[in-house]
C-alpha positions as CSV (number, residue, x, y, z in Angstrom):
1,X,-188.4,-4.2,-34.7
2,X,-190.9,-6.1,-36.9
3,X,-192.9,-8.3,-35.6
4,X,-192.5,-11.5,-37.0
5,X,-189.1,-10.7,-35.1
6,X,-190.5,-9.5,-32.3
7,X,-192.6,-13.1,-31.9
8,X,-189.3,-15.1,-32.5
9,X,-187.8,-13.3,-29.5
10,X,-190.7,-13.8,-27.3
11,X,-191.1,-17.1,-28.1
12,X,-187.2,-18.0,-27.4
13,X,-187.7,-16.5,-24.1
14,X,-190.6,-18.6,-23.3
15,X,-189.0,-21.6,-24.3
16,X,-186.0,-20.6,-21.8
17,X,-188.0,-20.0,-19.4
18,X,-190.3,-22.8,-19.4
19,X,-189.8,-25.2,-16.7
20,X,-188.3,-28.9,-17.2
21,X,-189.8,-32.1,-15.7
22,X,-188.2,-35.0,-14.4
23,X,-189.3,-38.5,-14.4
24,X,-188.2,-41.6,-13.1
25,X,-189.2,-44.7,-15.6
26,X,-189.1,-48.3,-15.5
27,X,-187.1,-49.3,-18.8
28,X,-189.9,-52.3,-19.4
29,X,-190.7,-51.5,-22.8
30,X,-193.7,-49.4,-22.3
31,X,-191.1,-45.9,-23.3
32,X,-189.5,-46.7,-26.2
33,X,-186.0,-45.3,-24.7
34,X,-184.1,-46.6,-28.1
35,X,-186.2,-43.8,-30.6
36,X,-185.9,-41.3,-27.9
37,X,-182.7,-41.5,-27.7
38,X,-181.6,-41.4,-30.9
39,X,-183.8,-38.2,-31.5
40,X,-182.3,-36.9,-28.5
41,X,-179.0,-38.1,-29.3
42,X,-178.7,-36.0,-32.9
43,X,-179.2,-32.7,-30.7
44,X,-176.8,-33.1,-27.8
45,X,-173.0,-33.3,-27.7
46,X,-173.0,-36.1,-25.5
47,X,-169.8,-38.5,-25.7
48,X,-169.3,-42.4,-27.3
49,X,-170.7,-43.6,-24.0
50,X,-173.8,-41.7,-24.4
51,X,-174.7,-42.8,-27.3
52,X,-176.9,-45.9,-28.3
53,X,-174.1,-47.2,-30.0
54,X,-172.7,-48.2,-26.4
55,X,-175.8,-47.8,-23.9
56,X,-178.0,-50.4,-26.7
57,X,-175.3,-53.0,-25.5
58,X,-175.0,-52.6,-22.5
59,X,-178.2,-52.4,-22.0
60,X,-178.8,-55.8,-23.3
61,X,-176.1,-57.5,-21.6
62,X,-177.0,-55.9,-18.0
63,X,-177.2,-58.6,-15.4
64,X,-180.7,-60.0,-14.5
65,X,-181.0,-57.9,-10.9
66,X,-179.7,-54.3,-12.4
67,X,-183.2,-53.1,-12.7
68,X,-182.2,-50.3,-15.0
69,X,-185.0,-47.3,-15.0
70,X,-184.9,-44.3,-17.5
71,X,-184.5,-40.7,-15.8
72,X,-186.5,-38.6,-18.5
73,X,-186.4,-34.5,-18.0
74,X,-188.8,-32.7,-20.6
75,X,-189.4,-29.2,-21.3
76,X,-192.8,-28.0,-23.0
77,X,-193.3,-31.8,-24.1
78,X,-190.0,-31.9,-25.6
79,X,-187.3,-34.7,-24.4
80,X,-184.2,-32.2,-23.8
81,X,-182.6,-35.2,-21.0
82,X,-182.4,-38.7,-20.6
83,X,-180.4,-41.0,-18.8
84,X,-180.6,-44.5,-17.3
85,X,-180.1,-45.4,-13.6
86,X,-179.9,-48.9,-11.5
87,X,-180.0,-49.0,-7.9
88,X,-177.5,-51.5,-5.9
89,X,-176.9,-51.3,-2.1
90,X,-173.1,-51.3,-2.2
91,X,-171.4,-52.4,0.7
92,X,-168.1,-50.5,1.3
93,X,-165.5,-51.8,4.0
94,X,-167.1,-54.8,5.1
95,X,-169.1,-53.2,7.5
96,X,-171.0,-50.3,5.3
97,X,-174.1,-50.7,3.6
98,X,-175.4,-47.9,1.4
99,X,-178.5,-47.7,-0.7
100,X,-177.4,-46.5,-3.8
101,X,-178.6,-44.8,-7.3
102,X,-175.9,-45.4,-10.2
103,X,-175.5,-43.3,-13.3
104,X,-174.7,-46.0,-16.3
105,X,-173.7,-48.6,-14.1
106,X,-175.0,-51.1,-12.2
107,X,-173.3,-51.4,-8.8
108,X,-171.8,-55.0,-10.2
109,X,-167.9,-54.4,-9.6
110,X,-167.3,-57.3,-12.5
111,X,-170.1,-55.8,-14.9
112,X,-168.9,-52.3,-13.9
113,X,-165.3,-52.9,-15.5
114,X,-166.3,-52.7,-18.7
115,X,-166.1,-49.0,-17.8
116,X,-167.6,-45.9,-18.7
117,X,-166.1,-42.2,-18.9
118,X,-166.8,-38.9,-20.3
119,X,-170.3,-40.1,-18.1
120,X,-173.2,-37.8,-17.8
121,X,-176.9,-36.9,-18.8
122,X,-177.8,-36.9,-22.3
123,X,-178.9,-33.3,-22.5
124,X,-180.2,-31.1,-25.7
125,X,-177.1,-28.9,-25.9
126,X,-179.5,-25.8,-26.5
127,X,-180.1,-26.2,-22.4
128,X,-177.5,-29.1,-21.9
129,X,-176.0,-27.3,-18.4
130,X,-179.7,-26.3,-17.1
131,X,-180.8,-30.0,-17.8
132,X,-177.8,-31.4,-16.1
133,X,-178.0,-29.8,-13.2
134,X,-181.9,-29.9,-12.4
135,X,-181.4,-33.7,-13.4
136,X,-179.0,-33.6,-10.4
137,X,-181.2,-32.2,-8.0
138,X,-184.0,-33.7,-8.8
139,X,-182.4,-37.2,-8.1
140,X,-180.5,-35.8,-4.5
141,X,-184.2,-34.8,-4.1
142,X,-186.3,-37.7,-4.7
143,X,-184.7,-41.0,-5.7
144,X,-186.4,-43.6,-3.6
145,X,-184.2,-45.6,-0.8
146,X,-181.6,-43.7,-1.9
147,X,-178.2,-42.5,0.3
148,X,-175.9,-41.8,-1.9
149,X,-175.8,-40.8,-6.1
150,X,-173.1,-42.7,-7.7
151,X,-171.5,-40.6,-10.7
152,X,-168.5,-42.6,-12.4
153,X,-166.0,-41.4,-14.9
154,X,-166.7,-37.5,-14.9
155,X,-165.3,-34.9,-17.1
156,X,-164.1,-30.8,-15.6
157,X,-167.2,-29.7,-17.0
158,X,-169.9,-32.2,-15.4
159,X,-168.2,-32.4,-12.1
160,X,-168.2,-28.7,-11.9
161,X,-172.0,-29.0,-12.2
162,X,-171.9,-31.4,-9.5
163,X,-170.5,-30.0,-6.9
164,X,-172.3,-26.8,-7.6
165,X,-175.5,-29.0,-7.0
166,X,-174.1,-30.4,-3.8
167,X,-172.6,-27.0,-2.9
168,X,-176.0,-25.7,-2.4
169,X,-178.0,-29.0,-1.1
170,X,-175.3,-29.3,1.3
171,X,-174.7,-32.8,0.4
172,X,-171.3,-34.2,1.0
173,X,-168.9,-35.4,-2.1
174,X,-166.4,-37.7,-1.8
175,X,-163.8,-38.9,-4.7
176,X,-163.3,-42.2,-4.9
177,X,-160.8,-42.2,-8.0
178,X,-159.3,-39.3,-9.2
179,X,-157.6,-39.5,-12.5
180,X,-157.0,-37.8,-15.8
181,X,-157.6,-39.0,-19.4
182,X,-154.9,-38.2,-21.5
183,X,-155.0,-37.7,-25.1
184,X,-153.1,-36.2,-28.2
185,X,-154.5,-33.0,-29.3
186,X,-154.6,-33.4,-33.5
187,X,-155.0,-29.9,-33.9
188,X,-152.1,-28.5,-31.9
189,X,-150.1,-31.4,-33.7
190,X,-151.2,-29.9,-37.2
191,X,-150.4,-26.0,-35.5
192,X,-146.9,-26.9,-35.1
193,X,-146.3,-28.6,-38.3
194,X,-148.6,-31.6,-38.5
195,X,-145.3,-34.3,-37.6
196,X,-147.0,-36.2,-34.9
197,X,-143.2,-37.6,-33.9
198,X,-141.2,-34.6,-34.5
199,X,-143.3,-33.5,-31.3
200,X,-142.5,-36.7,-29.2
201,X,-139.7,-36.5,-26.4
202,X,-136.2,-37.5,-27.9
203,X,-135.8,-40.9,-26.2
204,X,-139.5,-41.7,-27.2
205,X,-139.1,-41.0,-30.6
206,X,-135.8,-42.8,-31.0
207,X,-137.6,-45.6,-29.1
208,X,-139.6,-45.9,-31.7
209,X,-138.1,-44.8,-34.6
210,X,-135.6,-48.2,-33.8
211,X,-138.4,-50.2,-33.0
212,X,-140.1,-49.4,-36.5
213,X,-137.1,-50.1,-38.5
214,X,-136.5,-53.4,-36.1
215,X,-139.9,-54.3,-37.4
216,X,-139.6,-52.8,-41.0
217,X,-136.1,-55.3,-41.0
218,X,-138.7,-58.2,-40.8
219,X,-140.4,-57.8,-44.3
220,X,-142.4,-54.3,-44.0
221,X,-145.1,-53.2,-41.4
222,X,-148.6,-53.3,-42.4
223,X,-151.1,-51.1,-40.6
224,X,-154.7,-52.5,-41.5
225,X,-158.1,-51.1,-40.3
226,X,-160.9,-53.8,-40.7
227,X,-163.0,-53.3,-43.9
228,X,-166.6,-55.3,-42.7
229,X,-168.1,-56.7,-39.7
230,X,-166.6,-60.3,-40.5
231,X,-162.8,-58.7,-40.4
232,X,-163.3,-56.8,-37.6
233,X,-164.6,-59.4,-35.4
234,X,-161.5,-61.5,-37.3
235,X,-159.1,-58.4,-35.3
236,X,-160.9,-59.0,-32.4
237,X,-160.5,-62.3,-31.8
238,X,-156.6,-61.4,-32.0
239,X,-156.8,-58.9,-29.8
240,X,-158.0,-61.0,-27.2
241,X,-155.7,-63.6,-27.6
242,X,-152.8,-61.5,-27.5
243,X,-154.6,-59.6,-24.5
244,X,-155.3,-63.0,-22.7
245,X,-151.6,-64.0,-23.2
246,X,-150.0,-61.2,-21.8
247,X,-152.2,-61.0,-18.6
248,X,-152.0,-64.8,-17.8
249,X,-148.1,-64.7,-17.9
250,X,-148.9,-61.5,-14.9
251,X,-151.5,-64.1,-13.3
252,X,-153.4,-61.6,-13.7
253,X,-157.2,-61.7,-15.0
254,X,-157.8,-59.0,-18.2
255,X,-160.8,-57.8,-19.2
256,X,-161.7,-60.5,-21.0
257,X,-162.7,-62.0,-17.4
258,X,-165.4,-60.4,-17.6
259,X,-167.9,-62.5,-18.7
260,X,-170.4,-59.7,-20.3
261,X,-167.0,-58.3,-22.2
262,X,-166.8,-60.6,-25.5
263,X,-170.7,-61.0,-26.0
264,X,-171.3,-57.5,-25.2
265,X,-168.6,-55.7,-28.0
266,X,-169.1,-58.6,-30.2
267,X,-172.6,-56.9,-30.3
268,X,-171.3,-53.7,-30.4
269,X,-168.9,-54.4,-33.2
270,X,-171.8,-55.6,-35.5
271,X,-173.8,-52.3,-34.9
272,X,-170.8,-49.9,-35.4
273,X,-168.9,-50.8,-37.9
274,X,-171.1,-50.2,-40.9
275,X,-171.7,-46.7,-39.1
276,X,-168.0,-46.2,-39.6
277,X,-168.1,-45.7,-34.8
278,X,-165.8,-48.5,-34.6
279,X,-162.0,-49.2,-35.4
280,X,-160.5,-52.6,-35.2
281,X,-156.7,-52.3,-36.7
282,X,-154.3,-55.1,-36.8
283,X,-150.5,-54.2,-37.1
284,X,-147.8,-57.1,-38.8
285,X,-144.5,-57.1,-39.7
286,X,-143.4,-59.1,-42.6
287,X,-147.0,-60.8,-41.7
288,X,-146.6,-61.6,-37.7
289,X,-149.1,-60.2,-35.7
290,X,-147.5,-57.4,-33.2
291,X,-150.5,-55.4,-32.0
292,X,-154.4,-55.3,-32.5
293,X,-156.1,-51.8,-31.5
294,X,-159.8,-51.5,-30.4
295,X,-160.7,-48.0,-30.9
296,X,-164.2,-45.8,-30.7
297,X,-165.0,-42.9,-32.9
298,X,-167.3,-40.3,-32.3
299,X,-167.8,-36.8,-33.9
300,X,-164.2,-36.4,-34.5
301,X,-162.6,-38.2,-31.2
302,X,-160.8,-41.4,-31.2
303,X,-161.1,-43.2,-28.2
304,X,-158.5,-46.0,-27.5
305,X,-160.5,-48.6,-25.4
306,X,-158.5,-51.8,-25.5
307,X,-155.6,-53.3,-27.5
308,X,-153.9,-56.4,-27.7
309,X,-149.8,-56.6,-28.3
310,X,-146.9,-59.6,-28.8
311,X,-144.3,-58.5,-26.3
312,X,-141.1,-59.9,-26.7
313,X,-137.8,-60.0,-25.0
314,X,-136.1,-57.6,-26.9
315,X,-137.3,-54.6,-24.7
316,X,-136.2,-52.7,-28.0
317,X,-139.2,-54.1,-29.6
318,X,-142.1,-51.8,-29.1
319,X,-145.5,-53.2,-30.3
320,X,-147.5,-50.5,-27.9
321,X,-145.7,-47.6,-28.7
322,X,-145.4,-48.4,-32.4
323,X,-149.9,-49.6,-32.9
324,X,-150.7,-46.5,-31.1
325,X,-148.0,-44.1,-32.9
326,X,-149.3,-45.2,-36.4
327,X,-153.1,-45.3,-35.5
328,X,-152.3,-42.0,-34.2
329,X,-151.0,-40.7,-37.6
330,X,-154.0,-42.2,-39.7
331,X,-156.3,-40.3,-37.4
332,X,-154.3,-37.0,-37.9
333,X,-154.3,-38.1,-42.0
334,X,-158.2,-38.8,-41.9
335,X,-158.1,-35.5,-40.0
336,X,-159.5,-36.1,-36.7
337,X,-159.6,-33.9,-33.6
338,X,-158.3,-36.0,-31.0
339,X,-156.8,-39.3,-30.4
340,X,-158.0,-40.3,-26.6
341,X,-156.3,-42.9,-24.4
342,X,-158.6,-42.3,-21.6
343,X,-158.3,-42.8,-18.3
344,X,-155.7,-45.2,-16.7
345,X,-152.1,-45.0,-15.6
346,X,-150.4,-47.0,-18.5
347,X,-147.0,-46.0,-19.0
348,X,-147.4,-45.3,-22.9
349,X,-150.2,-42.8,-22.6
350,X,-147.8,-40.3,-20.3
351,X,-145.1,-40.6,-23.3
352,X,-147.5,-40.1,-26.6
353,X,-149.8,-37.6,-25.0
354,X,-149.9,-34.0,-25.5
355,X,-152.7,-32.8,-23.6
356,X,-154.9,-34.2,-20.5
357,X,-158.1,-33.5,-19.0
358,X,-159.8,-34.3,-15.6
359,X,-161.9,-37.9,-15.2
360,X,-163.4,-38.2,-11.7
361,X,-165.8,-41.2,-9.8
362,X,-167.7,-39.6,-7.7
363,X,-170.1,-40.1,-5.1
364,X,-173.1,-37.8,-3.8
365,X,-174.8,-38.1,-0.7
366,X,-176.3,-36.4,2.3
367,X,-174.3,-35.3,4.9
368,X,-175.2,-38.1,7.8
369,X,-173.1,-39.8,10.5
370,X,-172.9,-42.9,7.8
371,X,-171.4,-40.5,5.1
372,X,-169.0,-39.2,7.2
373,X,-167.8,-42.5,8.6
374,X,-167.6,-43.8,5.0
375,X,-165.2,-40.7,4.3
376,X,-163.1,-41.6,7.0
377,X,-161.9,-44.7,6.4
378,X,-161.7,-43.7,2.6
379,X,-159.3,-41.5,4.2
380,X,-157.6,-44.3,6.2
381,X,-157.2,-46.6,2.9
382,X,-155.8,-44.1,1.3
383,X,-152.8,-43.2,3.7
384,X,-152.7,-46.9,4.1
385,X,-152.2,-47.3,0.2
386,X,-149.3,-44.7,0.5
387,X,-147.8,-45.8,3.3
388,X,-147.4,-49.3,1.1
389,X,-146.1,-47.2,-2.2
390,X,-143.6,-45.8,0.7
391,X,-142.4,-48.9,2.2
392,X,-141.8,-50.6,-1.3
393,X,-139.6,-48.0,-3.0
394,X,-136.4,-48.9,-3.1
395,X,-134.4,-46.8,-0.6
396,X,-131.2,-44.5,-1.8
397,X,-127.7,-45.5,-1.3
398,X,-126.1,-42.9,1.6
399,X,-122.6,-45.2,1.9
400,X,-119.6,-43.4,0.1
């Protein structure tokens, strides 16, 4: 072996063995968490909701007690881990009160529904499972006032790294939502042919097969992604009101109850369109609105995060199923990976999707007498929650 060879592989294994440091850092402008991010950022494979493009906003629009620090984990001087952290005591049951650490979110239930998912620690993907899980011990370990880590919207792969963490601390885990985010896999679409509908189930394609033609019988559809910043806020202004409509006539707030929601994307908008991470489409027939589309894209990945639709009383009209079955086929045309519906139980996303993955919140915590109590009555809401599903389904007809 030669030994400018020789040097490279002593060197890689001095890197890789080099130990990481964590810190905990107020986010006060003294670190510039923006730059390093962004550096960081280009070398990890972190999702949309670890990027700047959604933490800058969110940042901004935090509310005023959030206190947000900066968990920063370097190895040999390098950044290879960042995250951001706000600390709430969150009162559970009326009569539990835990001091808490929150991983990008702020304890806030009404700040908190603007959701985040595929969550985790921004980590150089040279060491990205190393730096995840000594991030996650290092904050069991020595958070201050702290009885319990709050981890929202996990994917398989970071939940399997924490509950490896608490596996060997000992700590207790308990899931306070389990769900799935389901998506359509472009690339097994393309595998079997590349017809995104051929592979629908036969009474969702006819559904919207008629539905299409219905609309087509109106003067034509148009499918339009926004051009500019100016258009797309334009898209998202009819998005809301067609969102707003819909969930008054439930009495019902939407998300645009939230009052960080509008000012927050409105930002967000501005600073992703020109770098091509947002998607505002509009869909008309014969020049009606029918359906407004809010999507993310990242590296590839679609990610559906809100949408706006005219329902009418034709239940043969389809303005859901049709906006999502046409944004789907531009992605597979542009020749994306994935088109992601994320996490929720909305009928449509069981009928369009061919492929689904784990999304877990989570919570860590010691294993005390307050822990365990907590468990239990999450226990007791849930068998109260099914006994309720239970007692409202309708019951079968015996009688001849």
């Amino acid at each position: 072996m030669s030994d400018s060879m020789t040097l490279v592989r002593d060197y890689g294994k001095a890197v890789e063995d080099t130990p990481v440091v964590v810190e905990l850092l107020p986010i006060d402008g003294s670190f510039n968490l923006e730059e390093a991010w962004k550096d960081l950022e280009a070398r990890a494979d972190g999702s949309f909701f670890l990027s700047w493009y959604w933490l800058g906003p969110w940042l901004k629009h935090l509310p005023p007690d959030a206190a947000p620090h900066a968990l920063v984990v370097r190895r040999a001087a390098q950044i290879v881990g960042l995250a951001v952290l706000c600390r709430r005591s969150i009162r559970r049951y009326g009569i539990l009160r835990t001091p808490s650490w929150l991983l990008h979110e702020t304890g806030d239930p009404l700040f908190d529904g603007l959701t985040v998912e595929y969550n985790g620690i921004l980590a150089d993907r040279s060491c990205a499972d190393r730096v995840t899980a000594e991030s996650l011990l290092w904050m069991a370990r020595n958070l201050p006032g702290s009885d319990a880590l709050v981890l929202a919207g996990l994917g398989a792969r970071e939940e399997a790294l924490v509950r490896g963490v608490a596996s060997a601390l000992g700590y207790r885990l308990q899931v306070r939502r389990a769900d799935a985010a389901r998506l359509v896999d472009l690339e097994l679409v393309r595998q079997r042919g590349g017809k995104y509908r051929a592979g629908l189930g036969r009474s969702t394609r006819a559904g919207v097969n008629r539905a299409i033609r219905l609309y087509e019988a109106r003067g034509g559809i148009e499918y339009r992604v926004a051009m500019d910043v100016d258009e797309a806020l334009e898209f998202f202004d009819g998005l809301e009101r067609l969102h707003r409509a819909v969930w008054e006539a439930r009495g019902k707030a939407g998300s645009f109850a939230n009052p960080a929601f509008r000012p927050l994307h409105r930002d967000l908008i501005r600073h992703g369109m020109d770098a091509g991470v947002v998607r505002l489409c509009r869909l008309t027939a014969g020049g009606q609105e029918f359906g407004y589309l809010y999507n993310f894209v990242w590296r590839g990945r679609v990610f559906n995060y809100q949408s706006g639709f005219a329902y009418e009383d034709d239940n043969r009209i389809k303005p859901g199923l049709v906006s999502h079955v046409l944004a789907i086929e531009d992605a597979l045309a542009r020749g994306e990976d994935c088109y992601d519906f994320m996490a929720g139980g909305a009928g449509h996303k069981a009928h369009l999707a061919n492929a689904q993955t784990p999304m877990n919140w989570i919570t860590m915590s010691p294993d005390r007498f307050s822990s365990r109590l907590e468990a239990g009555l999450h226990r007791i809401e849930l068998s109260l929650k099914q006994w309720r599903r239970r007692m409202k389904a309708p019951v079968a007809n015996t009688t001849s």
